[in-house]
N, C-alpha and C positions, 0 to 999 in steps of 0.2 A: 930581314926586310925583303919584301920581294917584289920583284921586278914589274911593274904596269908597262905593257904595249900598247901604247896609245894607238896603235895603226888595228886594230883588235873591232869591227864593227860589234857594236854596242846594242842596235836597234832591232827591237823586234822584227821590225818590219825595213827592210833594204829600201834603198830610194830607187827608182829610176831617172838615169838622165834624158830624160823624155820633154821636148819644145810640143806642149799641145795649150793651143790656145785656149781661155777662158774669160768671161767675165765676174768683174768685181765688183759686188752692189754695198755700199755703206747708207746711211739713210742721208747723207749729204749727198754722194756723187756714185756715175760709175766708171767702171775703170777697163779696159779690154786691155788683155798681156797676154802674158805664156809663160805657162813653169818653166823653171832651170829645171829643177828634178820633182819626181811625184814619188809619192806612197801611199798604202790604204789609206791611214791616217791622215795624211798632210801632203802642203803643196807648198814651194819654196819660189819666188818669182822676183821679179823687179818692176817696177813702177815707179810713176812721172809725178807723184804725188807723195806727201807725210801722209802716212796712216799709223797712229797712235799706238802703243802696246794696249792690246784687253781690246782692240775695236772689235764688234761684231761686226760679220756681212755675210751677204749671199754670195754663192758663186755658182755658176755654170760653165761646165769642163765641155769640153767637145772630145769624144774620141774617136781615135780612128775607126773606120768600119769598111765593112763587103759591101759590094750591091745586095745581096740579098738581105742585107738587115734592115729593120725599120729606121725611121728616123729615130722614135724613142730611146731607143736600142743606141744610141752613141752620143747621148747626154747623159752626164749627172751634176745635178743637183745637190745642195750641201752647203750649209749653215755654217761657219767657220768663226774661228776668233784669234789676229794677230797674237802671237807669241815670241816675235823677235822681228827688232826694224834695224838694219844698217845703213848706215847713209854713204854712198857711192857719190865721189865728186867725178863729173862727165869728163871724157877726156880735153875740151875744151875748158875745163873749171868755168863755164857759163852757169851752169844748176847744178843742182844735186837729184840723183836715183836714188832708189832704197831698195835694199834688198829684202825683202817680209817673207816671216816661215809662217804658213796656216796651220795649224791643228783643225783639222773636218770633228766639232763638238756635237754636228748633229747630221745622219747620215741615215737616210734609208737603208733600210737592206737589200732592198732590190737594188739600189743604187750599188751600195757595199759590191753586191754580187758582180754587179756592171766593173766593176774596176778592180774585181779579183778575176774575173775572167781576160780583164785588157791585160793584167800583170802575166796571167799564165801564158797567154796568147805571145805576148814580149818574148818570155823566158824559152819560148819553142819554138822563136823564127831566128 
């Protein structure tokens, strides 16, 4: 029998623990937050609201930038679908948080590019 190291990263893609603010478009509401952590794939976050497993939504990341880059140049955009909801009782047990993982289902390339270059940019400062 052999040994599993669960401590062992599993994922393609590494997350970063990166707080950059974004918006959450469902076709009921929107939602402004901030990742826990990011990756190419997906974004992990908390919010004030239940969002359902399988919801679809938009979302717009902000990321960091230079002065000399465009504004274009530190959005991306990206069609997402709920993959996992936890519900966080607040320290005051007055509500519940949820902690929601996005899978990005639909993602430009140029966007793609936008957020492999903020990853490589990360991994060199």
């Amino acid at each position: 029998m052999r040994n599993k190291n669960t401590s062992i990263e599993r994922r393609r893609h590494p997350r970063m623990s990166e707080r950059l603010q974004f918006k959450l478009k469902t076709e009921d509401f929107d939602v402004l937050t901030e990742t826990i952590n990011l990756s190419p794939l997906g974004a992990y976050c908390q919010v004030n609201k239940h969002i359902p497993l399988m919801t679809s939504l938009k979302m717009v990341l902000a990321l960091p930038h230079g002065d000399e880059e465009k504004e274009s140049d530190y959005y991306v955009e990206t069609d997402g679908v709920v993959v996992r909801v936890e519900e966080v009782l607040s320290e005051a047990d007055v509500s519940s948080v949820y902690n929601i993982a996005i899978y990005f289902n639909e993602i430009k390339e140029s966007d793609k590019e936008k957020l492999a270059n903020y990853f490589k940019a990360q991994r060199h400062s």
